[in-house]
N, C-alpha and C positions, 0 to 999 in steps of 0.2 A: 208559523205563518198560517192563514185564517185560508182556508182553501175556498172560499168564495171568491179569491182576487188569484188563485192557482189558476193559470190558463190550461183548457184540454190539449192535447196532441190533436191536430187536424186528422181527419180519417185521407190516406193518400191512394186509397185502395187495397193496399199490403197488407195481409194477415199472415200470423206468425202460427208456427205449430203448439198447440197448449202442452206438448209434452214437453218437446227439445228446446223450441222458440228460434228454431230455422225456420225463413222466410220461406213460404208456402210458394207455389205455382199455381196461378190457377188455371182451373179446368171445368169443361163445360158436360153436360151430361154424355156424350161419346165415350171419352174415357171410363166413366160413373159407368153406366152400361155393360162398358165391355168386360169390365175388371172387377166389380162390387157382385159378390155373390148377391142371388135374389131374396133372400130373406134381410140382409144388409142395406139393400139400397134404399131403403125409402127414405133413410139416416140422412141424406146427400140432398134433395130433392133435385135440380135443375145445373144449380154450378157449385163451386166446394175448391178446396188449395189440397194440393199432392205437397207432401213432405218426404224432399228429396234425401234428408238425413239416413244413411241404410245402416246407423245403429239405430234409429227411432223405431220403434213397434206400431208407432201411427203409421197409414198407406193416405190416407185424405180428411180433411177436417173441415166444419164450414163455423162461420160468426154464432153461432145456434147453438153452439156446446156440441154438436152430435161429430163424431169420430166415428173412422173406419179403421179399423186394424189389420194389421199386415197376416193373421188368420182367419180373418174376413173374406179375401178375394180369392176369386176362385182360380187361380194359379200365381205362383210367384214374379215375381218379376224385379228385372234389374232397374236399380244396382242393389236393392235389399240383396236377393239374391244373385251370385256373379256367373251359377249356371243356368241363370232365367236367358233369353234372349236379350241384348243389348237393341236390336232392332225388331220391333214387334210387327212390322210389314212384311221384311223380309227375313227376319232369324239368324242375322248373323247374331255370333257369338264373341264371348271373349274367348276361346280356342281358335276364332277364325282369326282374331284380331292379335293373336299370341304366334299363329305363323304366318303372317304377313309380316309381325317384326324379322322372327325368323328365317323367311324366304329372302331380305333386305329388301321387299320390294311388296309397294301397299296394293296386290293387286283386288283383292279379295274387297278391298274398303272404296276402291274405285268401281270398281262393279256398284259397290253400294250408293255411291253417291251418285252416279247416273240415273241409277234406277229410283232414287229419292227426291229426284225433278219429273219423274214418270205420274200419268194419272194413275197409276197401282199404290203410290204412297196414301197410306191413310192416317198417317202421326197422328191427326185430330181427334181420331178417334181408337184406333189404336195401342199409341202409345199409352203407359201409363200415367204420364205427367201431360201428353195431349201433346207433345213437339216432338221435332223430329229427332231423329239421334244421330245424326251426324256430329256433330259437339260435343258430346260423351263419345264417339269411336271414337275423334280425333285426340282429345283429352287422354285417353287410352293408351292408343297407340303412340302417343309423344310420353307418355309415362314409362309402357313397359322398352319401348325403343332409351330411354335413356337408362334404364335398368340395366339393360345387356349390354349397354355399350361400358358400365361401371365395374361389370363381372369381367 
């Protein structure tokens, strides 16, 4: 067929990672700042997609070809890495989120979620993918909570 009568795909805002081709998150320079070592950042300029994939070696990419690599930023972070902080606000972990299953009781993860309606949250900027992480502990902790309940 004659790709003059091929219709394009409409642009719907979504950009995909050029490595993995998991759907990007985007993010606004907060993140880019926080997390993109200074020799790195110019790669990003203003906004750019976090690629959530934590086997991907991309950490951010933008429509421009320019990538940021997970040796890039100047500290790890989850979920690439699972001893990075899960909440970059407040630093819970997945050890804090490993005995809360443990204790039977979410106390540690409620602390958290109080405190992530608090003007001290700064996901936006922050976090590495710019949101907050309440959705990843909870994700988590309904994961390893079903884990121990199988053992």
């Amino acid at each position: 067929m004659n790709k003059a009568f091929v219709r394009e795909p409409e642009d719907d805002g979504r950009a995909y990672c050029p490595r993995c081709k998991t759907l990007g998150r985007p993010v606004d320079y907060g993140p880019l700042d926080t997390h993109i070592r200074p020799e790195s950042r110019a790669k990003m300029q203003d906004a750019a997609w976090f690629c959530a994939f934590p086997r991907c070696e991309v950490a951010y990419f933008n429509l421009f070809g320019g990538v940021v690599l997970m040796d890039e930023l100047k500290a790890p972070v989850y979920p690439y890495d699972p001893n990075a902080p899960i909440c970059a606000c407040f630093g819970l972990t997945y050890d804090d989120v490993e005995a809360d299953v443990r204790d039977g009781t979410p106390t540690r993860i409620r602390e958290l979620l109080a405190k992530s309606k608090s003007s001290e949250a700064q996901c936006h900027k922050l976090a590495a993918d710019g949101i907050c992480c309440m959705g990843a502990v909870q994700e988590l902790y309904m994961r390893l909570r079903s884990q121990s309940t199988r053992t």
